[in-house]
C-alpha positions in Angstrom: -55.1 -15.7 -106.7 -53.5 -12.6 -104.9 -51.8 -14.3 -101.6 -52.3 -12.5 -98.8 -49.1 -11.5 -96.7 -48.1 -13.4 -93.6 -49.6 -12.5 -90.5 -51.7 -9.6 -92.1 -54.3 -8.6 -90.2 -56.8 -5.1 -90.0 -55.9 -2.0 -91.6 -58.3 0.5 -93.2 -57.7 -0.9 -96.4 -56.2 -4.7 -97.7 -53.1 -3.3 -100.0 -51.6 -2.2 -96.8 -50.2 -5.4 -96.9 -48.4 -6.1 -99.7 -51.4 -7.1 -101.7 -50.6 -5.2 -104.6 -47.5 -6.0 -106.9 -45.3 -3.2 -107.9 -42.6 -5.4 -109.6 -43.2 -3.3 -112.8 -45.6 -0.1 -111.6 -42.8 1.7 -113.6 -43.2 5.0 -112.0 -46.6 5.1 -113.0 -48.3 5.4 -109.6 -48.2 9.1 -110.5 -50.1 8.5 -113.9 -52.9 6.3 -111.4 -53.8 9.0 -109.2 -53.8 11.8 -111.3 -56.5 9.7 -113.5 -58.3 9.0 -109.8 -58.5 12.0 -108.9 -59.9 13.6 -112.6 -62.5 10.7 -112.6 -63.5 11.5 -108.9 -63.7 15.3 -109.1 -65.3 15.6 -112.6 -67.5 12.6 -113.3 -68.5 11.8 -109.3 -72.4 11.8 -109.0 -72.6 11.0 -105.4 -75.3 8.2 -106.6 -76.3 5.3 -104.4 -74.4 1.8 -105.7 -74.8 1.6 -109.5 -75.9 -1.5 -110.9 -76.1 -2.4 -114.5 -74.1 -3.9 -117.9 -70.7 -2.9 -118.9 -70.5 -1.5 -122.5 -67.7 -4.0 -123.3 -65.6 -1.5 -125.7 -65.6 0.4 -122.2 -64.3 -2.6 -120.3 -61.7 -3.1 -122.7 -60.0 -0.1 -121.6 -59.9 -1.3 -118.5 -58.8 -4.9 -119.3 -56.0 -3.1 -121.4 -54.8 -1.7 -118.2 -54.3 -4.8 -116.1 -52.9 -6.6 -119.0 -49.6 -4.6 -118.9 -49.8 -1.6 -116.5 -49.7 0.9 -119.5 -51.7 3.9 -118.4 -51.9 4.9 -121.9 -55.4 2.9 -121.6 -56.3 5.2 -118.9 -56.9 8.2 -121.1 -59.0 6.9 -123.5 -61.2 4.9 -120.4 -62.0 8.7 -118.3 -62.4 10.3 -122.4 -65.1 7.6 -122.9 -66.7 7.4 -119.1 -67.1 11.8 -120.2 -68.3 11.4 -123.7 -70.9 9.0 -122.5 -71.8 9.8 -119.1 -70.2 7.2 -117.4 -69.8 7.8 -113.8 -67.7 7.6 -110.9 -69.5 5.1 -109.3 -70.3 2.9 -112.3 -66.8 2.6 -112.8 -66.1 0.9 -109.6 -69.7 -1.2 -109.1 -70.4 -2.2 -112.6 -66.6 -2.5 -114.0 -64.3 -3.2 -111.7 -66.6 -6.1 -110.9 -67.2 -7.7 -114.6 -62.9 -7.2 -115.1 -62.6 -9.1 -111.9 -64.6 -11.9 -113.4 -63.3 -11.4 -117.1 -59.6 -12.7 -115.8 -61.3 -15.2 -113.2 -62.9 -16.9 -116.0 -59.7 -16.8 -118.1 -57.8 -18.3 -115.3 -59.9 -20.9 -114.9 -60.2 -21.5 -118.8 -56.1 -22.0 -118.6 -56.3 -18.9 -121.0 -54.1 -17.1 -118.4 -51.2 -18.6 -116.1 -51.3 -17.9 -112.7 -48.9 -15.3 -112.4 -50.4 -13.2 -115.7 -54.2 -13.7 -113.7 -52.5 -12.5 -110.1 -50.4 -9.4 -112.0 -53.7 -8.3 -114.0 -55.8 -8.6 -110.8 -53.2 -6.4 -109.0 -53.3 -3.6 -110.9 -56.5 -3.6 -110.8 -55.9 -3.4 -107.5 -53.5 -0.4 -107.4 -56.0 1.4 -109.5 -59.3 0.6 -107.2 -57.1 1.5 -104.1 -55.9 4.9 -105.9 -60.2 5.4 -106.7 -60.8 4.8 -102.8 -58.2 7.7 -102.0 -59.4 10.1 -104.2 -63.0 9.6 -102.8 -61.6 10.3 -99.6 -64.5 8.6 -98.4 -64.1 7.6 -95.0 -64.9 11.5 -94.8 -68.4 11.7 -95.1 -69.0 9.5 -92.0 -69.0 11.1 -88.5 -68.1 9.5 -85.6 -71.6 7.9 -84.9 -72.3 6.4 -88.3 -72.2 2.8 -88.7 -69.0 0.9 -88.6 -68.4 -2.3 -90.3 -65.8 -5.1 -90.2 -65.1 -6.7 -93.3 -63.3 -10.0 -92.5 -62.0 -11.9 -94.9 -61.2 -15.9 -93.4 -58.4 -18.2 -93.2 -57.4 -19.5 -96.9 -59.0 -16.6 -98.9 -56.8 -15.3 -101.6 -59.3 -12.7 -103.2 -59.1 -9.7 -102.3 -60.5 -7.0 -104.8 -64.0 -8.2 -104.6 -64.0 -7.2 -101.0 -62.2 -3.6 -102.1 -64.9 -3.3 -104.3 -67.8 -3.6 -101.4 -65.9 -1.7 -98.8 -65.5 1.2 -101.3 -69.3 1.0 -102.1 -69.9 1.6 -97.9 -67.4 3.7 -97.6 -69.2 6.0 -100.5 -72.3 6.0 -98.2 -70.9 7.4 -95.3 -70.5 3.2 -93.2 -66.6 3.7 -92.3 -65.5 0.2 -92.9 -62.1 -1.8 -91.4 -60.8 -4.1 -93.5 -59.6 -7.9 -91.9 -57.5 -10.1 -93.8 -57.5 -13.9 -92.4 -57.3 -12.8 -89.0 -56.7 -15.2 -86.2 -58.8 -15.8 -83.1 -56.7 -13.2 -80.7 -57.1 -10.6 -83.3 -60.5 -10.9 -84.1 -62.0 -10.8 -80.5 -58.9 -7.7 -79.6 -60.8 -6.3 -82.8 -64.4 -6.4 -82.0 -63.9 -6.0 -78.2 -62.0 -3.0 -78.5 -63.7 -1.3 -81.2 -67.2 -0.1 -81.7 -68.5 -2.0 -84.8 -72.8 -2.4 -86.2 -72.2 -5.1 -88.3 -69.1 -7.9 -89.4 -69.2 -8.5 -93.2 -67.5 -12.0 -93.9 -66.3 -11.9 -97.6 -65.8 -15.4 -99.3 -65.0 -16.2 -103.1 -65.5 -19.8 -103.8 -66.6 -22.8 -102.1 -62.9 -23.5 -100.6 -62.8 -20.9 -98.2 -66.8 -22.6 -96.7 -65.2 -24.0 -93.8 -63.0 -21.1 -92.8 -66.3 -19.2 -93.0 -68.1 -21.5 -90.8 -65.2 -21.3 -87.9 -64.8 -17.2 -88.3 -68.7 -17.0 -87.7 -68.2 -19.5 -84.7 -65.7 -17.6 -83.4 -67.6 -13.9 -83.9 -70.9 -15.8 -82.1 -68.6 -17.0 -78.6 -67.9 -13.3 -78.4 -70.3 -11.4 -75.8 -71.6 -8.8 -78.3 -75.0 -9.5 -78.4 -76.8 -9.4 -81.4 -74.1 -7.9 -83.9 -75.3 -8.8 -87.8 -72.9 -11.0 -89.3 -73.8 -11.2 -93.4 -71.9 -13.3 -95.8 -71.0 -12.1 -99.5 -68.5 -12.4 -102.2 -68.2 -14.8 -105.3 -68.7 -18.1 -103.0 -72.8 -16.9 -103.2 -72.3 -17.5 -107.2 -70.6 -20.6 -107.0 -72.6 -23.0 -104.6 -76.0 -21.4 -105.7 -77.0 -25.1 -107.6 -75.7 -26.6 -104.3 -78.3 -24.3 -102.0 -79.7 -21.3 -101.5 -79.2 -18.0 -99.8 -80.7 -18.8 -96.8 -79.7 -22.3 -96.8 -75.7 -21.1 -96.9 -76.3 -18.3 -94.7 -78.0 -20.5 -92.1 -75.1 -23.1 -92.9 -72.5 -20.6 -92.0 -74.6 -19.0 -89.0 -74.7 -15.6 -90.6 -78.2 -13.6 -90.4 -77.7 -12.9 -94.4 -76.4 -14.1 -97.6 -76.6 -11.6 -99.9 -73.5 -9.6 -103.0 -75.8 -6.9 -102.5 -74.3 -4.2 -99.9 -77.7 -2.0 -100.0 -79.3 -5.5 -98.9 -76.4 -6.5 -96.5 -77.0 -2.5 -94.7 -80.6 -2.5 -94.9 -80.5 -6.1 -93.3 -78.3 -4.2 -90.4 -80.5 -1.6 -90.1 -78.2 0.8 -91.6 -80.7 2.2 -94.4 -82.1 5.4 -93.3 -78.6 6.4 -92.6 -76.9 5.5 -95.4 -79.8 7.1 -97.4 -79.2 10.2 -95.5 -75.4 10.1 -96.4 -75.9 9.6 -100.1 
């Protein structure tokens, strides 16, 4: 839905490249990290990942949001997260998540065009990317933690559902790169060059299975022994009548299929530390 520029390729985070629209941010990129950083500061609770139901008059705020840009919205969402204990963290695990879906489903519904679904989802966007500065969360990991590669392969077009997990590691002290559709020189100048524990391959439907099954290929040729390789992202939710978990991951060659990031880091052996970060 959001097209990824061409020839984009890793940064720290995806909206480095053009992923988020600003045709008509109206000055308000002000408005979006002034709310960040009050809803990071005040309402943080340094939790683990927050699972759970949205309250949907909550989400409605949020929805509000995308549907325009009006910030307005904004004020009434960090009132509400105060007045009823809403955190931080709940914000960006339980509703950024259930919005993402909300428009998805609309899309697919023909309730919204494509452009009015790609517009929504980037400012959601612009908002989860001014969340992830405010946490300044690449900050809690030292130099030793674990490091993670979050690739995203050829033909996907979602990106916010990987924003949303790399946020959730990057909370928990895993520094995490970010790796839209990257070709085979890039990836192996990536891997070889850098010092990664784990490569997170992010999918979100059932078009982007083959793409997954060469980018695994490719990570597996590499000489880097036995680096984890787990699969996640809405394409887990959409062939789950078709197979299961292990059946996919074993079909792509990753170790673990899993939208659970505490699973996908335990899986890596990442627990205790990311336990100790929290």
């Amino acid at each position: 839905m959001i097209e990824p520029t061409p020839g984009a390729n890793c940064e720290d985070d995806v909206d480095h490249h053009g992923q988020t629209d600003r045709r008509d941010d109206g000055g308000s990129g002000g408005a979006l990290t002034q709310f960040a950083l009050r809803v990071v500061s005040e309402l943080r609770r340094n939790t683990p990942i927050e699972t759970g139901v949205p309250q949907d008059d909550v989400l409605s705020l949020l929805l509000r949001h995308a549907l325009n840009g009006n910030t307005e919205p904004l004020g009434s969402l960090y009132n509400e997260m105060k007045r009823r204990g809403i955190a931080a963290e709940e914000i960006i695990d339980t509703y950024f998540p259930a919005a993402i879906s909300r428009i998805g489903n609309e899309w697919h519904e023909g309730d919204l065009d494509i452009l009015q679904a790609t517009l929504r989802m980037s400012r959601l966007q612009a908002l989860l990317r001014e969340l992830g500065r405010a946490w300044v969360s690449d900050s809690v990991g030292g130099p030793g933690g674990p490091r993670v590669l979050l690739a995203l392969p050829g033909g996907e077009q979602h990106t916010l559902g990987a924003m949303v997990a790399a946020n959730q590691m990057r909370r928990i002290g895993v520094s995490v790169c970010v790796c839209l559709v990257p070709n085979s020189s890039l990836l192996e100048q990536k891997l070889l060059n850098n010092r990664f524990d784990a490569v997170f391959v992010s999918a979100s439907n059932r078009s982007c299975l083959a793409s997954c099954v060469e980018l695994v290929k490719k990570i597996r040729r590499l000489p880097l022994g036995d680096l984890p390789v787990v699969l996640g992202g809405g394409i887990l939710k959409e062939l789950q009548d078709d197979m299961d978990l292990k059946a996919l991951a074993n079909h792509v060659g990753a170790d673990m299929a899993t939208s659970d990031v505490t699973k996908a880091l335990a899986v890596c052996g990442f627990s205790n530390k990311a336990q100790a970060a929290e």
